[in-house]
C-alpha positions, 0 to 999 in steps of 0.5 A: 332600545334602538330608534327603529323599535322605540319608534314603532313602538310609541307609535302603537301607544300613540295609535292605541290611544288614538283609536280609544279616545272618543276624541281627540285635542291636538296639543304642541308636541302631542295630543290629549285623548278624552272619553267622556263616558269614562270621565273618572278613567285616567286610561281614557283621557291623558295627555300624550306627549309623542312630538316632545321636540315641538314642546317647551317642557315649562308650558306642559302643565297649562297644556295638561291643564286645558285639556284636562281641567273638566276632570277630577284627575290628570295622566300626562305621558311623555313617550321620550326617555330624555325629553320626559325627564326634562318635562318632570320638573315643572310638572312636580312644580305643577303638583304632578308626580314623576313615575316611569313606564318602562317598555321592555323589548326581548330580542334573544331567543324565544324560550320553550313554553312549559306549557301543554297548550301550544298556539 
């Protein structure tokens, strides 16, 4: 995916989850973003790493730890191909698993809906 779509795509993600948390705690390299009406949610209080540039992949899981200790579960996301996989060793060391969140991006043509409804 070319920078300028990877960019404002991440930016949606990061603005989503900006938008949702009741709050927000700014972290080196990103943020986490709590709601703790839905504490047990870990859509709604994740760590969410979109500066990874400003962030030392060994610090991430005490970052992840400080902002989301009170929980009973941890969701870490960093929106970088590159800087995430260097993130994934101490995060396994850490007790994290690895898992990918692929964002995919069509860019041929629109195929003709099969659909009777059109929009």
């Amino acid at each position: 995916m070319r920078g300028a779509e990877a960019s404002l795509i991440n930016g949606f993600l990061t603005g989503f989850a900006r938008r949702q948390a009741e709050r927000t705690l700014d972290l080196p390299g990103g943020f986490a973003a709590l709601d703790d009406t839905f504490h047990r949610s870990r859509g709604d209080n994740q760590v969410v790493i979109d500066r990874p540039a400003e962030l030392d992949p060994e610090a991430l899981p005490a970052l992840a730890e400080r902002a989301l200790g009170h929980l009973p579960s941890r969701l870490v996301g960093v929106l970088d191909d590159a800087p995430g996989l260097a993130c994934a060793e101490p995060m396994r060391r850490a007790g994290y698993e690895h898992c990918a969140l692929v964002v995919m991006l069509h860019t041929g043509p629109v195929p003709r809906s099969r659909s009777r409804h059109r929009r």
